[in-house]
C-alpha positions in Angstrom: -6.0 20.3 -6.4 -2.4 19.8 -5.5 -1.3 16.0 -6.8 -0.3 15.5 -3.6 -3.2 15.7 -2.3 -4.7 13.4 -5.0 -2.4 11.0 -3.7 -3.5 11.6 0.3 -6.8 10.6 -1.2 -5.5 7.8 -2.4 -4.0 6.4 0.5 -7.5 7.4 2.6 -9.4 5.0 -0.4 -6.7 2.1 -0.4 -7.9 1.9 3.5 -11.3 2.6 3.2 -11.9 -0.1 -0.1 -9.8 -2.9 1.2 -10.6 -3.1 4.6 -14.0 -3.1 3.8 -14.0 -6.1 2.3 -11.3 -7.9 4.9 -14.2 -7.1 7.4 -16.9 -8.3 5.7 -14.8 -11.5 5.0 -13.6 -12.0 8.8 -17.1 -11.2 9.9 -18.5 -14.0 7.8 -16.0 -17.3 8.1 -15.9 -18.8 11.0 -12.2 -19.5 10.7 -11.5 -15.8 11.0 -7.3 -15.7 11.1 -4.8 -14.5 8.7 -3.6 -18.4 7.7 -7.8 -19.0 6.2 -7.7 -15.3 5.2 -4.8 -16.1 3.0 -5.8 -19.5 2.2 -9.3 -18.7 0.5 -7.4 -16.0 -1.4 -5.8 -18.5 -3.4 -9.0 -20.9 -3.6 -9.3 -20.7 -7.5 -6.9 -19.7 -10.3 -8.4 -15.9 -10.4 -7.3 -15.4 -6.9 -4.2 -16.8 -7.4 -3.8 -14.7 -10.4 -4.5 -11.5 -8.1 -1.9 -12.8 -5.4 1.0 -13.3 -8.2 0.1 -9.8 -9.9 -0.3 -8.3 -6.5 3.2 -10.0 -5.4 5.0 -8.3 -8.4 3.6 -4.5 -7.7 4.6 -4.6 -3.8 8.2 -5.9 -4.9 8.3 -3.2 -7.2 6.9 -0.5 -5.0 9.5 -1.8 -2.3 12.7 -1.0 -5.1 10.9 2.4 -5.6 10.2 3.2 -2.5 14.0 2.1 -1.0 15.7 4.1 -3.7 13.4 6.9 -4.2 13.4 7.5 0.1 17.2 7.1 0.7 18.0 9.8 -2.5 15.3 12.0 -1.3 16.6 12.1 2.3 13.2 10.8 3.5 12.3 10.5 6.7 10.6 6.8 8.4 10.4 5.7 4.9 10.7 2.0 5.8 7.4 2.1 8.6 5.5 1.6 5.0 7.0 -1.9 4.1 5.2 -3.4 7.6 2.1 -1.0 6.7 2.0 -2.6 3.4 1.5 -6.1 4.7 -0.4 -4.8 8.0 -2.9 -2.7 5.5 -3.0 -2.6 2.3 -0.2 -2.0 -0.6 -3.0 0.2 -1.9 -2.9 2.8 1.4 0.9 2.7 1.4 1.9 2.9 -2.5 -0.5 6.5 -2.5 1.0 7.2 1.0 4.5 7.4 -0.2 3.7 9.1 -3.6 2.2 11.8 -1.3 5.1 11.5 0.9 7.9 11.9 -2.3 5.6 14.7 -3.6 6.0 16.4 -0.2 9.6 16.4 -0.6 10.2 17.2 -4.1 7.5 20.8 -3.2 9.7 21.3 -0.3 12.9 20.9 -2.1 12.0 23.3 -4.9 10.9 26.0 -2.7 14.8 26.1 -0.8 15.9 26.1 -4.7 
């Protein structure tokens, strides 16, 4: 299997995984909005702990994904910031790797 295509898979899980559990949580609160969402995300030191390492990898993926995009000439590069907070970091972070991939296989084969 292509890495590529490891990484499509990737994205397809990051979807699948997270918004499993978002479901699950808005179909069991009775508060069901983005504010409590966030809120009871931060309800103990563990969750907070998530949030801050969570905070770190999506800057990070932003840097990589800013630089990596505008040297690789790639195209709608930055609908995947908005995805990442609409979705999941863990569908758009595979998502681009697949995307860069892409790119790099198409720029070796006019090499």
């Amino acid at each position: 299997m292509k890495i590529k295509y490891f990484f499509l898979l990737l994205a397809i899980l990051g979807v699948i995984y997270t918004w499993y559990f978002n479901i699950q949580y808005f179909q069991s609160v009775e508060n069901a909005t983005f504010t409590s969402f966030m809120n009871d995300a931060q309800i103990n030191f563990a969750g907070k702990s998530f949030g801050a390492d969570l905070t770190v990898v999506v800057f990070t993926f932003f840097v990589f994904l800013v630089t990596e995009s505008l040297r690789l000439k790639i195209k709608f590069w930055w609908v995947l910031i908005p995805l990442t907070f609409l979705v999941a970091v863990a569908f758009t972070f595979p998502l681009f790797l697949y995307f860069r991939q892409r790119k790099l296989e198409e720029l070796n084969q006019s090499n």
